[in-house]
C-alpha positions as CSV (number, residue, x, y, z in Angstrom):
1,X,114.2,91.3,24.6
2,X,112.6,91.6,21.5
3,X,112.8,87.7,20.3
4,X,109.8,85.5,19.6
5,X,110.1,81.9,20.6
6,X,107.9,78.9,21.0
7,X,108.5,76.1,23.5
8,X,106.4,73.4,24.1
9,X,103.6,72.7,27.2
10,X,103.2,69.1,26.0
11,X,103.1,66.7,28.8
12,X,107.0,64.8,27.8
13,X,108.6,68.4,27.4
14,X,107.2,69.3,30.9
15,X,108.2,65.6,32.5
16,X,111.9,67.3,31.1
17,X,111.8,70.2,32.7
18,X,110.1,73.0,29.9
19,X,108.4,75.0,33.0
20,X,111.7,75.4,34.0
21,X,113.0,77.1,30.8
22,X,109.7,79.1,30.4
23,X,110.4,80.3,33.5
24,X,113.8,82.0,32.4
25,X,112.5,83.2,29.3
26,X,110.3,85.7,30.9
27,X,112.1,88.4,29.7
28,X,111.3,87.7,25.7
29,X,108.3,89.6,24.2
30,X,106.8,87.1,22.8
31,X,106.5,83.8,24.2
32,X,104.3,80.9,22.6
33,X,104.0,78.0,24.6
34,X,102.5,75.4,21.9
35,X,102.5,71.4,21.8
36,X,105.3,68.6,20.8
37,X,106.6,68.8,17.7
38,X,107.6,64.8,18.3
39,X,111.1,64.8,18.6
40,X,111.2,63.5,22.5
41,X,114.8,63.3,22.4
42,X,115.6,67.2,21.8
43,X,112.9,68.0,24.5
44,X,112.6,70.7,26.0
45,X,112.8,72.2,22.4
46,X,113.1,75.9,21.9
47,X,112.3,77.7,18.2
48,X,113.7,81.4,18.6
49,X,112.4,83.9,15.3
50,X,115.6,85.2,13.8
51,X,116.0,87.8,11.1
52,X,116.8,84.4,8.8
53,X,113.4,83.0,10.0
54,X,112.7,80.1,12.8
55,X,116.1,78.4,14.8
56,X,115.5,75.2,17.0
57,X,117.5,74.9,20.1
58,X,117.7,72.1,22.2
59,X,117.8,70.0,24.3
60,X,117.3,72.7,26.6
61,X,118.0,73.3,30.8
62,X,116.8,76.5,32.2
63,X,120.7,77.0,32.3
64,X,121.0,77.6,28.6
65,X,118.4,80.0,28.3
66,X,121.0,83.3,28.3
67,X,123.7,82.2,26.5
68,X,120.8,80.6,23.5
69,X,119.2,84.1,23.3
70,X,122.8,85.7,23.2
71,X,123.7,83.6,20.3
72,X,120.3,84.2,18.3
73,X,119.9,87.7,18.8
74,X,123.6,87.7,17.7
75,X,123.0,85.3,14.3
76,X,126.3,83.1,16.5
77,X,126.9,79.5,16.3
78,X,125.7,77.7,19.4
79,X,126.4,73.9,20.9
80,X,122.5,73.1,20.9
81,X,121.5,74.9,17.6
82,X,119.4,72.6,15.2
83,X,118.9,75.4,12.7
84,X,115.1,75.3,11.2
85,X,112.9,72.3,12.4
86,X,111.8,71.6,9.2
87,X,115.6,70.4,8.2
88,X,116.0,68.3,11.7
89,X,116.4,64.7,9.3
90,X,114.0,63.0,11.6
91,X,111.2,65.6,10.8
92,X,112.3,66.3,7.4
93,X,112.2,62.5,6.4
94,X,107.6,62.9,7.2
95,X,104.5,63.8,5.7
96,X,102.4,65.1,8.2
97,X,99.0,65.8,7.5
98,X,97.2,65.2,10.7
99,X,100.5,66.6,13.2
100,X,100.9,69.4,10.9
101,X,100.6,72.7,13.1
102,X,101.3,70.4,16.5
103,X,104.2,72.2,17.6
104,X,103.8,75.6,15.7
105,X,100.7,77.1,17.1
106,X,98.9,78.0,20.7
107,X,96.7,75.2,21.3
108,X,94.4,76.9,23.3
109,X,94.0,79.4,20.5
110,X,91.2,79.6,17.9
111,X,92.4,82.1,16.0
112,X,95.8,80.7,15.9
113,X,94.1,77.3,14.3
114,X,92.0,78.6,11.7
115,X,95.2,81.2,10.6
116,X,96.9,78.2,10.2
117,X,94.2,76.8,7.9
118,X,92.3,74.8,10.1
119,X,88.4,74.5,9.4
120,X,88.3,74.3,6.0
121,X,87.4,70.8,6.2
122,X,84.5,71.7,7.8
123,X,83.6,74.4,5.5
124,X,83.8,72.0,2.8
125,X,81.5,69.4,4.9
126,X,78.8,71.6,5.4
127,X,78.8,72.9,1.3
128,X,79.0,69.0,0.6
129,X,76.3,67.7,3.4
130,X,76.1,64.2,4.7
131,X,76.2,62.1,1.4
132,X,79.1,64.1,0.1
133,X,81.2,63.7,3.2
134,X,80.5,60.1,3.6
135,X,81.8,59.9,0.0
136,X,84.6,61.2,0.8
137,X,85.9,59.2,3.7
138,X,84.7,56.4,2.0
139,X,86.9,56.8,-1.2
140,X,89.7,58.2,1.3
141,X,90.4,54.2,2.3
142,X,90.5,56.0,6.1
143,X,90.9,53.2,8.5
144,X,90.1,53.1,12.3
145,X,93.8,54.3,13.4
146,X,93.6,51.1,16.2
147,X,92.2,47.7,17.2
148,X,91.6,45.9,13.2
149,X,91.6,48.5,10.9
150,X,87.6,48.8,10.2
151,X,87.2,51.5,7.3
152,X,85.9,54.6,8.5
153,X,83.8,55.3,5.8
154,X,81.8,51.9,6.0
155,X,81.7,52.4,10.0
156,X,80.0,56.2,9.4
157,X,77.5,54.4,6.2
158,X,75.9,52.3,9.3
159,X,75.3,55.0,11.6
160,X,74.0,57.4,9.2
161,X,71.3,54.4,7.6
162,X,69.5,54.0,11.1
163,X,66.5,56.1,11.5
164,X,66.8,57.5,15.2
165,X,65.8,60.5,17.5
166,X,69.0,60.3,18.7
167,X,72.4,59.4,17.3
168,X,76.3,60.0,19.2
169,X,80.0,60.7,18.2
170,X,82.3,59.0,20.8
171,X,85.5,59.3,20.5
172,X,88.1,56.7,22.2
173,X,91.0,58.9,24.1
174,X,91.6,56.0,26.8
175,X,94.8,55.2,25.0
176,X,96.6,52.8,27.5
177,X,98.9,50.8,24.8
178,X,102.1,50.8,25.8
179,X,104.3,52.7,23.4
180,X,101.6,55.2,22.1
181,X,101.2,58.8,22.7
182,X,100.1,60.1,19.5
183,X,96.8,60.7,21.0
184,X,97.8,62.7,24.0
185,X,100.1,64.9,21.8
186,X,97.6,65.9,19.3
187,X,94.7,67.2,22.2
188,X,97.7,69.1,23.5
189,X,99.0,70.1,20.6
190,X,96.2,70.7,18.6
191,X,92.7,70.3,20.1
192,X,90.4,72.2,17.4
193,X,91.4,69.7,15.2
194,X,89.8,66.8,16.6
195,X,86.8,68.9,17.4
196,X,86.5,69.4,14.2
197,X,86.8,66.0,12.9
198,X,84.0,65.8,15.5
199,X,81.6,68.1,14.3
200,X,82.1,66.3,10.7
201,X,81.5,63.2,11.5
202,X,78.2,64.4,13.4
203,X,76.9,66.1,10.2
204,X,78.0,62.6,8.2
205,X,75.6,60.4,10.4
206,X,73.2,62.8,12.2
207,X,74.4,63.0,15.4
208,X,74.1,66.1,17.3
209,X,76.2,65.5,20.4
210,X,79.6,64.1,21.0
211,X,81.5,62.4,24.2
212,X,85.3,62.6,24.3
213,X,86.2,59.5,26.7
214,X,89.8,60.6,27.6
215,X,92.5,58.1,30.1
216,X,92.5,60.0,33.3
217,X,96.5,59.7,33.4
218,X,96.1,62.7,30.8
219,X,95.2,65.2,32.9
220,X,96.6,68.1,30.8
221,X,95.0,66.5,27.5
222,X,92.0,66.4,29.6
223,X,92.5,70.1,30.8
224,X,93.4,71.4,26.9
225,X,90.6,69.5,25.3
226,X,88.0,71.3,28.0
227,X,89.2,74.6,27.4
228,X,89.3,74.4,23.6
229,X,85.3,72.6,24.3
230,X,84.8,75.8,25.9
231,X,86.1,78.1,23.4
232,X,84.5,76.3,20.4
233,X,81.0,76.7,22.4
234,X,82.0,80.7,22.9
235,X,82.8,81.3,19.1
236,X,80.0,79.4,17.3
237,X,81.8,76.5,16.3
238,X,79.7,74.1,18.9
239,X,76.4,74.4,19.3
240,X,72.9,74.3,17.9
241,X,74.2,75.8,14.7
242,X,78.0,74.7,14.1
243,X,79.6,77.7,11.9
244,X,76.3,79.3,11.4
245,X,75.2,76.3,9.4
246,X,71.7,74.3,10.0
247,X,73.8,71.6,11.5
248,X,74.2,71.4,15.1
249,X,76.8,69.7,17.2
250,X,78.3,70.0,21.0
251,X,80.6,67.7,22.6
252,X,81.5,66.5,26.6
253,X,85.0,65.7,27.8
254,X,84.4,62.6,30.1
255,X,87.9,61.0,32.0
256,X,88.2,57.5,32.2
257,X,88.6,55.3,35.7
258,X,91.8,54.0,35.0
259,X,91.1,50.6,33.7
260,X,93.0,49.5,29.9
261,X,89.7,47.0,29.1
262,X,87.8,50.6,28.7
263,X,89.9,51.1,25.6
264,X,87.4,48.9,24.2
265,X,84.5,50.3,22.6
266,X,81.5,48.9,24.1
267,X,83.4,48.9,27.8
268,X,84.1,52.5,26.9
269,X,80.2,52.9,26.5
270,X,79.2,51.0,30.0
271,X,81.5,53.2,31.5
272,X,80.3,56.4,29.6
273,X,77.1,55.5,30.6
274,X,78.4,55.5,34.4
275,X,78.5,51.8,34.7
276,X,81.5,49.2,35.5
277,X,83.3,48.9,32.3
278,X,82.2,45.4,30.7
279,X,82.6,44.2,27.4
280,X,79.1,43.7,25.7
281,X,78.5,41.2,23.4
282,X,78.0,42.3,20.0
283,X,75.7,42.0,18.1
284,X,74.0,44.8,18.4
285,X,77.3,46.9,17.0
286,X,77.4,50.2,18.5
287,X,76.5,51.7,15.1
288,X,73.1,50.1,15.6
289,X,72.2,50.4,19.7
290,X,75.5,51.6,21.4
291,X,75.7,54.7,24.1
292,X,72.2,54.8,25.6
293,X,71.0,52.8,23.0
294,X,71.4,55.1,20.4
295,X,73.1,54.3,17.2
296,X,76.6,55.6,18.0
297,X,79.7,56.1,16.1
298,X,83.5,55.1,17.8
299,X,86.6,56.7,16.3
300,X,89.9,56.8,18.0
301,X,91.4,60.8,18.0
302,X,93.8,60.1,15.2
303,X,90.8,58.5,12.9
304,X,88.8,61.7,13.5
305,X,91.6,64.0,13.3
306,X,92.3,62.8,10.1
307,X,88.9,63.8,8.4
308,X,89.2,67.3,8.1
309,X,92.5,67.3,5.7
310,X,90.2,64.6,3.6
311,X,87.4,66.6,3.3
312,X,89.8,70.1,2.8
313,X,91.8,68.4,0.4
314,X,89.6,65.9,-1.3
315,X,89.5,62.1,-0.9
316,X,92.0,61.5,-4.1
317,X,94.6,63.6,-2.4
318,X,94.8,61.4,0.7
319,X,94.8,58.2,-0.6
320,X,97.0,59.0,-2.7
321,X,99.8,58.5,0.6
322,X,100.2,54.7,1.7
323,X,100.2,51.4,0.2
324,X,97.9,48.4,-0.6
325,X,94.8,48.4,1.1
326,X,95.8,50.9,4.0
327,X,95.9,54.0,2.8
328,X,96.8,57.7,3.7
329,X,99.4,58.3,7.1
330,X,99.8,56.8,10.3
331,X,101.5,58.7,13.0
332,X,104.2,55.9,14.4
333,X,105.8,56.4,18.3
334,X,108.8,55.3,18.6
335,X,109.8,54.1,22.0
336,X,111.4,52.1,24.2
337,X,115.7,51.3,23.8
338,X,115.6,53.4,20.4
339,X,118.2,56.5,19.7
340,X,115.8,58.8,18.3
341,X,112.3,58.2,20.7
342,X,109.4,60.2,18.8
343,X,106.1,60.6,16.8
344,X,107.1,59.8,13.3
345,X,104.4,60.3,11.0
346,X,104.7,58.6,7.7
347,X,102.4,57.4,4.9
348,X,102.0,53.3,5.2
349,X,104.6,51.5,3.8
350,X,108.2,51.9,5.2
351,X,109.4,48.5,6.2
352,X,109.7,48.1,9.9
353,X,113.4,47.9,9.6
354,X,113.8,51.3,7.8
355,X,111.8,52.9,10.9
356,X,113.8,51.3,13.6
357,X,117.3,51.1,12.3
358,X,116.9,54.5,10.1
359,X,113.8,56.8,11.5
360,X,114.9,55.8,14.9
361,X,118.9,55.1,14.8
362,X,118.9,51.8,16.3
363,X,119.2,51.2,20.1
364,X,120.1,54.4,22.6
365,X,121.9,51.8,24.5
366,X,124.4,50.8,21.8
367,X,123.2,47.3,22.1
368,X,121.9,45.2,19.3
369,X,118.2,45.0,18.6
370,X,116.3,41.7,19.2
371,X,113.2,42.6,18.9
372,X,110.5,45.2,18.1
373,X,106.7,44.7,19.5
374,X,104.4,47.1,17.5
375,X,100.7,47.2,18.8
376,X,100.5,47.8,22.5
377,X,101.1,45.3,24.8
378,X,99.2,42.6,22.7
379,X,101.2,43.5,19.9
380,X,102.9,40.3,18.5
381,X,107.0,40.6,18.6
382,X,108.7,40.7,15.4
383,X,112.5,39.2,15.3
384,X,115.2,41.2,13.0
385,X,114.7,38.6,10.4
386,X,110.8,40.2,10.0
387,X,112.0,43.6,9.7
388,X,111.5,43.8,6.0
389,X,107.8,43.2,7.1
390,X,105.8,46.9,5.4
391,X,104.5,48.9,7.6
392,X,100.6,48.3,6.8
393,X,97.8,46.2,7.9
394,X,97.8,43.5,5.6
395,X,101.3,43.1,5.8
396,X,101.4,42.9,9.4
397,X,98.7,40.6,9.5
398,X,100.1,37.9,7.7
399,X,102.9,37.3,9.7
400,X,101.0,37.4,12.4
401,X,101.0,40.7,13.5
402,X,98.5,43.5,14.3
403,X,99.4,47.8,13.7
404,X,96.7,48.8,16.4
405,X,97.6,52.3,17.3
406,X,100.4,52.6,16.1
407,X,103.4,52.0,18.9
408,X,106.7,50.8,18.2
409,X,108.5,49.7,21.2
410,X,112.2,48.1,20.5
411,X,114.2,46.0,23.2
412,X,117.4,45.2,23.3
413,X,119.3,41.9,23.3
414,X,118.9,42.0,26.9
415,X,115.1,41.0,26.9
416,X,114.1,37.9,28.6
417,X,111.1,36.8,25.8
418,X,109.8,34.0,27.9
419,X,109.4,36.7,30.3
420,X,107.4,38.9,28.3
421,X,105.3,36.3,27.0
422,X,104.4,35.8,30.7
423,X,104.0,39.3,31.1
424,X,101.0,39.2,28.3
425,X,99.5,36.8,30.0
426,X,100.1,38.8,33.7
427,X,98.9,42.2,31.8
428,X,95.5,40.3,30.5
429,X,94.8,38.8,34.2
430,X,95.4,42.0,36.3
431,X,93.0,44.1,33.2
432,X,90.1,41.9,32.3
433,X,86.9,42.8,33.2
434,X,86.1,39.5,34.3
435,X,83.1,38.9,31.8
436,X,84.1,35.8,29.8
437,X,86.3,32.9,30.8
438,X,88.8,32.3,28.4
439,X,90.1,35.9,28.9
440,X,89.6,35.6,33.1
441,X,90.8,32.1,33.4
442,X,92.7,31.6,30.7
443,X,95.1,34.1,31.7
444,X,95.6,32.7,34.7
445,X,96.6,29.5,33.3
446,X,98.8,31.0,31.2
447,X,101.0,32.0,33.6
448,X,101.1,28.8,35.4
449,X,102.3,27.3,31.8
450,X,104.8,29.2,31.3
451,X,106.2,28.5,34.7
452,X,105.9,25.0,33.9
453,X,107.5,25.2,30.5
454,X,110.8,26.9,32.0
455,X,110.9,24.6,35.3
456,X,111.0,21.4,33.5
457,X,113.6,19.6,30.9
458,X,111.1,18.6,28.3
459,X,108.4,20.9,27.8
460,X,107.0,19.5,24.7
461,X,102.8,18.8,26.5
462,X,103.4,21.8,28.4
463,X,103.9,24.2,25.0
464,X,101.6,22.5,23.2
465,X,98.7,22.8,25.8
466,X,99.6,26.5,26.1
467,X,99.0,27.1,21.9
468,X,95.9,25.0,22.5
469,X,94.9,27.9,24.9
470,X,95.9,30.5,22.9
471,X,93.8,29.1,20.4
472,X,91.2,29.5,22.7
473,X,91.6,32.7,23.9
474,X,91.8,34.0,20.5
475,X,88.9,32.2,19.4
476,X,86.3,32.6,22.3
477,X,87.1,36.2,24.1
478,X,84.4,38.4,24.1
479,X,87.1,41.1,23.4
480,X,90.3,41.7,21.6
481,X,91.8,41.8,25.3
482,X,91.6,38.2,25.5
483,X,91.9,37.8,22.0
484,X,94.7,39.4,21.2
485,X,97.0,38.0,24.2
486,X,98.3,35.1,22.1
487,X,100.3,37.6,19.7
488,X,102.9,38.4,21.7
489,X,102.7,34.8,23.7
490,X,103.1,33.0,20.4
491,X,105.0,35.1,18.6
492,X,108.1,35.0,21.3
493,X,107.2,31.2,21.2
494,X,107.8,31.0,17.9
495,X,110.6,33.4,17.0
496,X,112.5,32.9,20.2
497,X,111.9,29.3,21.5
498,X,115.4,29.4,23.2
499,X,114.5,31.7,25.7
500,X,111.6,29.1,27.0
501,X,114.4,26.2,27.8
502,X,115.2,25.2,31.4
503,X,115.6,28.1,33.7
């Protein structure tokens, strides 16, 4: 059959059974298997190439495969026809900048990236040289896409001041919050990108070599990041002479051991480094002595991956999207009970009402909302009376919130909040590295005070000694780990005191 199509090889759409539709479609000429285009509730998705351009089908069984190809070939109406992506409402209602050819290209293909535009960013880095590219992401208002926020620009400034032989580009791919996967889709979907973002940031500081620290639960990011490494080193674009250019660059794919306190920048770097994953003390930031001692610059994928639009585009053009202080777009997951589970990205702003209710749909299970945790699992939990709360970092912050990478997890009226205050404090215990006591013990007694607090009938001491130790915890962790625990333990404290009476 003469057809072209496209269906994805991201790591949801096989968990949903894509193999299993590739396997049927072996028959059409031109198969591209490419990576999520977000919408996980439509997966496995299928784009056919019809004489009135590209139709969407899904979600798809290896069953529907004949009679889908019947009714495209024929231009005939069809239960699971979508009509063009681009009009789905949840993917018409984004901007995407950074997920823009994830989903339309083969990721393990070069040329597929750069005939989609890609490496024009870096083009423009090298004509423009350190100084111009760290004037760009500085006037960008590009934050670190996790943890607080830190501007990019400022971050990148430190590096490039120290005077060293040696100087790295790390970039954090243990992403372990719950909720997230923004990360995993875009080094499936579209590796060159974040090499790219890569090789700018080395020319921006002076850094010649790169490390991308990736979860081992990824193993097909892992697998699609080495082969595009490979590829990059084949054509040029790594190397001692990136493009041809008189800046050189190469990067390492490194997978992580498995533990979430490596998410953390300088545990990341122990365990780069081939050491147990503890938290250093800081100072000395990494931008001054991190990996190997060598002034070293952290990213997450989605702050690298976001560089080479700035620099292609100019830094006017992507602050231009967001509000306030945080600028540009921020790729949101949707998950947990929500109608419409996907990567939704968006410039800052939407209230976190118009992303659950209308991005999302509300619940899948029909019942109402209670509550919505954005953050990871040390995300604070926002009731339905927050939900007008903007979807940016200042916003978040003062009422007591944090963005971090960007998860959105919604739960139902069903959700026992005492419980998942416990949990918090059960997560922190089981991950700590054990380095500093108010994460390592005070977790511990966390737990027991909560027990305590729903076992008696006045738990007034008891809920006040377990703020005191969330004060602590927040106050004297060596890491956000511990320091961030007392979001989502206060926060369903405070929004949802009920649920801590008498059990």
């Amino acid at each position: 059959m003469s057809l072209n199509a496209r269906l994805s090889k991201d790591a949801a759409a096989l968990a949903l059974g894509a193999d299993a539709v590739a396997a049927e479609l072996n028959n059409v000429a031109g198969l591209t298997r490419t990576g999520s285009r977000g919408m996980v509730w439509l997966e496995p998705l299928l784009e056919i190439e019809t004489k009135s351009g590209w139709r969407a089908y899904g979600p798809m069984t290896a069953a529907d495969v004949a009679d889908v190809l019947k009714a495209a070939a024929g231009g005939t109406p069809h239960p699971l026809a979508l009509g063009p992506v681009e009009d789905i409402p949840f993917f018409k209602k984004q901007t995407r900048l950074t997920f823009a050819r994830c989903g339309a290209i083969d990721p393990d293909s070069l040329d597929a990236y750069v005939a989609a535009g890609g490496l024009k960013g870096l083009e423009r880095a090298i004509a423009v040289g350190p100084a111009g590219i760290l004037e760009a992401v500085t006037r960008s208002g590009l934050r670190g896409r996790g943890g607080a926020g830190f501007p990019a620009g400022i971050k990148w400034q430190g590096a490039a001041a120290v005077k060293a032989a040696r100087k790295y580009i790390v970039c954090n791919a243990d992403e372990g919050d719950s909720g997230t996967y923004a990360d995993r889709m875009l080094m499936e979907g579209d590796p060159f990108l974040l090499i790219e973002g890569m090789i700018i940031a080395g020319i921006a500081t002076g850094a010649e070599h790169g490390y991308i620290y990736i979860r081992s639960e990824y193993p097909h990011a892992i697998a699609t990041m080495r082969r595009a490494v490979a590829t990059a080193q084949e054509n040029g674009l790594l190397g001692p002479k990136s493009m041809g250019s008189e800046y050189g660059f190469d990067i390492e794919v490194r997978s992580g051991a498995g533990s979430y306190v490596c998410g953390e920048e300088t545990a990341l770097l122990e365990s780069l480094e081939g050491k147990r994953g503890l938290v250093r003390a800081k100072p000395p930031l990494p931008v001054h002595k991190g990996l190997f001692g060598a002034p070293t610059v952290i990213n997450n994928v989605l702050t690298l991956a976001a560089v080479p639009t700035i620099l292609e585009s100019g830094a006017a053009f992507y602050a231009n999207f967001g509000s306030g202080k945080s600028r540009g777009t921020m790729p949101i997951q949707l998950a947990g009970d929500v109608k419409f589970g996907g990567l939704f990205e968006t410039g800052f702003g939407l209230t976190l009402g118009e992303l659950v209710d209308d991005i999302g749909g509300g619940t899948r299970s029909g019942k109402p909302v209670r509550a919505v945790q954005v953050g990871g699992p040390l995300g604070a939990y926002f009731p339905r009376a927050l939900f007008d709360t903007p979807f940016d970092y200042e916003a978040f912050t003062a009422k007591g919130g944090l963005i971090g990478h960007g998860g959105v997890v919604v739960f139902n009226d069903s959700v026992d909040m005492a419980a998942q205050a416990r949990f918090a404090m059960e997560f922190c215990a089981e991950e700590s590295c054990g380095k500093c006591t108010p994460c390592r013990i005070g977790s511990v007694r966390g737990q027991e005070l909560i027990d305590r607090i729903r076992s008696v009938d006045n738990p007034a001491a008891e809920i006040a000694l377990l703020r005191e130790l969330c004060d602590v915890m927040k106050s004297g962790s060596l890491c956000a780990l511990g320091g961030f625990v007392p979001y989502p333990v206060l926060s369903a404290l405070d929004h949802f005191p009920r649920d801590f009476e008498r059990r």
